[in-house]
C-alpha atoms as an extended CHARMM CRD file, in Angstrom:
* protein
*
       112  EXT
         1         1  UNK       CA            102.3220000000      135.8550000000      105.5040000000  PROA      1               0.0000000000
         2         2  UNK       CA             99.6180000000      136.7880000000      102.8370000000  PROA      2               0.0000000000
         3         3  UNK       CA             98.7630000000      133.9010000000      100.4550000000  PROA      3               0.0000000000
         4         4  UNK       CA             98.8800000000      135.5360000000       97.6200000000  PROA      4               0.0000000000
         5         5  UNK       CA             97.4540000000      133.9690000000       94.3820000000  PROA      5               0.0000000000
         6         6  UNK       CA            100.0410000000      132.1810000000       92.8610000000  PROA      6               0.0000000000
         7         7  UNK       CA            100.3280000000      130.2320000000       95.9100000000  PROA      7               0.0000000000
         8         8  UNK       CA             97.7740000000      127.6840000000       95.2680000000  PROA      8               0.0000000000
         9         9  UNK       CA             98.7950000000      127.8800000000       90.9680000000  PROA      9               0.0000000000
        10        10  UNK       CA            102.3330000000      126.9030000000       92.5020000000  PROA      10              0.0000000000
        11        11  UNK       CA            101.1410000000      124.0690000000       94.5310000000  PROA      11              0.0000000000
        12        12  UNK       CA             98.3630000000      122.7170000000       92.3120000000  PROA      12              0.0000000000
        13        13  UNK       CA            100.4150000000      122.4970000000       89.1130000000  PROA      13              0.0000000000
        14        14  UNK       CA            103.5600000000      121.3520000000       91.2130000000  PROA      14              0.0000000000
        15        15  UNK       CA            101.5180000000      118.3500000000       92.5430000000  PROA      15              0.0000000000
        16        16  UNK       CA             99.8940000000      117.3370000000       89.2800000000  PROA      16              0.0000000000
        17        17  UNK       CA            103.8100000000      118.0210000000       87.3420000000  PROA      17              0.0000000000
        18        18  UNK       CA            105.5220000000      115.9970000000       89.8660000000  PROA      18              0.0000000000
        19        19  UNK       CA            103.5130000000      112.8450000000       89.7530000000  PROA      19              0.0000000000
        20        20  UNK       CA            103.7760000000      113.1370000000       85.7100000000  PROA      20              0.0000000000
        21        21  UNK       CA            107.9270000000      113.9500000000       85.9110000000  PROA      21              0.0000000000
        22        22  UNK       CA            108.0210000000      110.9780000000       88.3990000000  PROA      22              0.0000000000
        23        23  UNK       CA            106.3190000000      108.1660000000       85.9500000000  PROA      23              0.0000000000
        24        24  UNK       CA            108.6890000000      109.2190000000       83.4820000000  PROA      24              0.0000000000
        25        25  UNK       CA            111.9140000000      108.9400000000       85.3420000000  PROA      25              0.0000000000
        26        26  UNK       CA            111.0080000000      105.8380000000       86.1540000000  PROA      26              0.0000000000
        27        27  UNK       CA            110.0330000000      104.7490000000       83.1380000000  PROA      27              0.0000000000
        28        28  UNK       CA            112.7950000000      106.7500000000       81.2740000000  PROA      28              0.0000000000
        29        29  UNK       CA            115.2550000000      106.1400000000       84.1490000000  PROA      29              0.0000000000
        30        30  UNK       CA            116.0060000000      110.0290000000       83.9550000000  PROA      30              0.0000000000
        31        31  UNK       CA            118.1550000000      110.0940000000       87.3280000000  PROA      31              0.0000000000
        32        32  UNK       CA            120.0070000000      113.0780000000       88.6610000000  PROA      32              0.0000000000
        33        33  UNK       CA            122.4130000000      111.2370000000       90.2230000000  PROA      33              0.0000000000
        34        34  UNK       CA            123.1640000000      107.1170000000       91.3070000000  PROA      34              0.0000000000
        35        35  UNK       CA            123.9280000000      105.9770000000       94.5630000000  PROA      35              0.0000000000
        36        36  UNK       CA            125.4110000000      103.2010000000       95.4130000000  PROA      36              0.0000000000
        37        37  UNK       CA            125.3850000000      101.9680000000       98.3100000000  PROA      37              0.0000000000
        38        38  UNK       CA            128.0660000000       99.0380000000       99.1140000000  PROA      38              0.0000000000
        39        39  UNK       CA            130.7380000000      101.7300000000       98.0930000000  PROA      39              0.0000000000
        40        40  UNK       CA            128.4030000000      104.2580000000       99.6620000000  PROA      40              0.0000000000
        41        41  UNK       CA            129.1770000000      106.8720000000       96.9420000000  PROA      41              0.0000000000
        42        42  UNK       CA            127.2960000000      108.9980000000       94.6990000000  PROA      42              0.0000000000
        43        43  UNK       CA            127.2280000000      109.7010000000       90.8610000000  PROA      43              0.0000000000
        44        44  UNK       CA            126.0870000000      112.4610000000       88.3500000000  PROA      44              0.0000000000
        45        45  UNK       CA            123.3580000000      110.6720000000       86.6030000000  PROA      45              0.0000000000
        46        46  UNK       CA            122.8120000000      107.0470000000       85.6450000000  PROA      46              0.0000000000
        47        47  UNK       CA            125.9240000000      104.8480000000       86.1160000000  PROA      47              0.0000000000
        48        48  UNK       CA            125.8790000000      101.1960000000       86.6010000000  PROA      48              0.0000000000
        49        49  UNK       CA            128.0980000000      100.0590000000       89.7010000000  PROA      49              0.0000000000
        50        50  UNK       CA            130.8830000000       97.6480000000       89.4350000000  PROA      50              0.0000000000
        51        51  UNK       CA            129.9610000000       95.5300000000       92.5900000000  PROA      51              0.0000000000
        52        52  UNK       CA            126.4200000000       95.2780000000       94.6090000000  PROA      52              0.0000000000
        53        53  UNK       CA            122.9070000000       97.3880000000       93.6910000000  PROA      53              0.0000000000
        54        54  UNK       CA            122.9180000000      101.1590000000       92.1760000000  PROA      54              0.0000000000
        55        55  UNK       CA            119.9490000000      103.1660000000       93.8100000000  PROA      55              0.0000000000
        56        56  UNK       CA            118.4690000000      105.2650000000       91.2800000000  PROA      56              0.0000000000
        57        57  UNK       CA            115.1910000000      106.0270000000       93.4560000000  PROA      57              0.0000000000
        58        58  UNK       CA            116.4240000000      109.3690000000       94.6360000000  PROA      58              0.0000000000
        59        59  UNK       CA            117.8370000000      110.5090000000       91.5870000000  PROA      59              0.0000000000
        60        60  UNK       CA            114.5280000000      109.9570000000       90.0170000000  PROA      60              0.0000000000
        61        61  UNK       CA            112.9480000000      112.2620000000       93.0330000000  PROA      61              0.0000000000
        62        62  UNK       CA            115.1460000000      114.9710000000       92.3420000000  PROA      62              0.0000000000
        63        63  UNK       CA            114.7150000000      114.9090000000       88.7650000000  PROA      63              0.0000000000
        64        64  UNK       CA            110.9000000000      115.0860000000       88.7380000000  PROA      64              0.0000000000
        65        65  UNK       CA            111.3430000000      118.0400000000       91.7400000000  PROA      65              0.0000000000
        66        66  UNK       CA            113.7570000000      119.9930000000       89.8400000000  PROA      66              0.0000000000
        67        67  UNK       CA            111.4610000000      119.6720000000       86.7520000000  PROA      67              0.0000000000
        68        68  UNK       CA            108.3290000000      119.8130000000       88.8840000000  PROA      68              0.0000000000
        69        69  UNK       CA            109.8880000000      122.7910000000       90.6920000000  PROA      69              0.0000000000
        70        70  UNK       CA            110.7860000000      124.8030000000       87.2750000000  PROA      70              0.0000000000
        71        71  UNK       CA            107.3760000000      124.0460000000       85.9160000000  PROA      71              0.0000000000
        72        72  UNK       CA            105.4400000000      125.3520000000       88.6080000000  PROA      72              0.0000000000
        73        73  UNK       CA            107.6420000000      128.6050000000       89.4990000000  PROA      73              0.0000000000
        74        74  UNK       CA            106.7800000000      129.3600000000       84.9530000000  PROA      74              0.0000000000
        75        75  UNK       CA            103.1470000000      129.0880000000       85.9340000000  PROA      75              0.0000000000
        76        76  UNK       CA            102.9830000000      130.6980000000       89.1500000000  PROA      76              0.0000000000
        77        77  UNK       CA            104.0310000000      133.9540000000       87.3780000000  PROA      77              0.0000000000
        78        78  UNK       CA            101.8650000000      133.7650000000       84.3080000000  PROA      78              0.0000000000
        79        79  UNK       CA             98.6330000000      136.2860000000       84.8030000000  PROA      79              0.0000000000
        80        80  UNK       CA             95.8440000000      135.7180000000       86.6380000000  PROA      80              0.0000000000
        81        81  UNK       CA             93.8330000000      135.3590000000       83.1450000000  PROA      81              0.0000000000
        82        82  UNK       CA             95.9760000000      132.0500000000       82.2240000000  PROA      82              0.0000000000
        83        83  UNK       CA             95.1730000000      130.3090000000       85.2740000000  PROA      83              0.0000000000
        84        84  UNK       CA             91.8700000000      131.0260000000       86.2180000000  PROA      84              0.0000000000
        85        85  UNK       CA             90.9030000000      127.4280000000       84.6970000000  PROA      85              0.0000000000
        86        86  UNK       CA             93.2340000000      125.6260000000       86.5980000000  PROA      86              0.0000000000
        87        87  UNK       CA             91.4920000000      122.7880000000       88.1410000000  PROA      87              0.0000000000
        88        88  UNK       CA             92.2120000000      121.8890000000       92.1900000000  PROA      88              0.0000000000
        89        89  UNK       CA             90.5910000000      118.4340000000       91.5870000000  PROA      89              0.0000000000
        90        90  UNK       CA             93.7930000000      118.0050000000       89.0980000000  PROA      90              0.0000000000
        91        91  UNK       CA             95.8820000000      118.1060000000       92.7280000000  PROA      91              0.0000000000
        92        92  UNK       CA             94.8200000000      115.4820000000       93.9640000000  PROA      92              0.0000000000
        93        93  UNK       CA             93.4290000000      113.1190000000       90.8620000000  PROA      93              0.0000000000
        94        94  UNK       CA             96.9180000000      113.0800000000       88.7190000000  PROA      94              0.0000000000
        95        95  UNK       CA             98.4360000000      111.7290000000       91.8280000000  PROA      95              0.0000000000
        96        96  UNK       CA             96.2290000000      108.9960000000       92.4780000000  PROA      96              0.0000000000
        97        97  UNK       CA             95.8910000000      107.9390000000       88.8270000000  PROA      97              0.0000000000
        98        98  UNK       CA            100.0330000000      107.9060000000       89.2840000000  PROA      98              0.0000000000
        99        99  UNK       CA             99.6950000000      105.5650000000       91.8710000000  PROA      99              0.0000000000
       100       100  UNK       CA             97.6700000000      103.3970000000       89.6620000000  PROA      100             0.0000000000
       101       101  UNK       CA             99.9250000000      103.4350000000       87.4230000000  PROA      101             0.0000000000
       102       102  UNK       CA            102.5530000000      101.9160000000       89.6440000000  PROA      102             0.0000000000
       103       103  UNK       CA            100.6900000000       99.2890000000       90.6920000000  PROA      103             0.0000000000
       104       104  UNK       CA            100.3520000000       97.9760000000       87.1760000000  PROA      104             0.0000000000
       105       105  UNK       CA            103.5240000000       98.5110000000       86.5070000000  PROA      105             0.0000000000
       106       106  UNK       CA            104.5040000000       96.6350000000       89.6190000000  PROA      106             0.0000000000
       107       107  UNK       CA            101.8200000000       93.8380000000       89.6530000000  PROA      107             0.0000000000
       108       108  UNK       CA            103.8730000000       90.9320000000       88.8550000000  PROA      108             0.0000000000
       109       109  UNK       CA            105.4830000000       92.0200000000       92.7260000000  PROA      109             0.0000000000
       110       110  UNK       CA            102.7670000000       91.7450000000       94.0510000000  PROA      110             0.0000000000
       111       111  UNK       CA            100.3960000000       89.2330000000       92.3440000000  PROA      111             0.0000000000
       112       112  UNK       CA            102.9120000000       86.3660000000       92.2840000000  PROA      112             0.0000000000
């Protein structure tokens, strides 16, 4: 298979769109669906359960991958011209800034 040039647009601006989507579903609680897992069922977006935890982790992956995914297949077909800027350090920096991000968000876990 060829790698053609909007190979690396798709997976640079997929990486750098996913970690963005991802702090804001969290932070939004934008989930695609709710599982819960003491009835073991699943639910079309956010719904609180009746008895033990809701899981909204995977709903919150497969809203920022969906959105990630959309993004990314926009700017994979734009011209050459329109994405000749695009920066590969941005695959790998939004990421880690992300996971700064989480750990602030998350230091009263961890710093108790």
């Amino acid at each position: 298979m060829a790698v053609t040039r909007s190979h690396p647009v798709f997976a640079i601006t997929f990486a750098v769109t996913y970690a963005i989507l991802y702090v804001l579903a969290v932070e939004h609680n934008w989930a695609l669906f709710t599982y819960h897992p003491v009835a073991e069922e699943f639910h079309f977006l956010v719904e609180k359960a009746a008895d033990g935890p809701s899981m909204y982790w995977y709903g919150w992956m497969a809203s920022a991958g969906l959105g990630a995914l959309f993004v990314s297949a926009i700017v994979a077909w734009l011209p050459a011209g329109l994405t000749n800027g695009l920066a590969i350090g941005l695959s790998w920096a939004i990421p880690l800034f992300t996971m700064g991000i989480f750990v602030y968000l998350m230091k009263d876990f961890f710093f108790r």
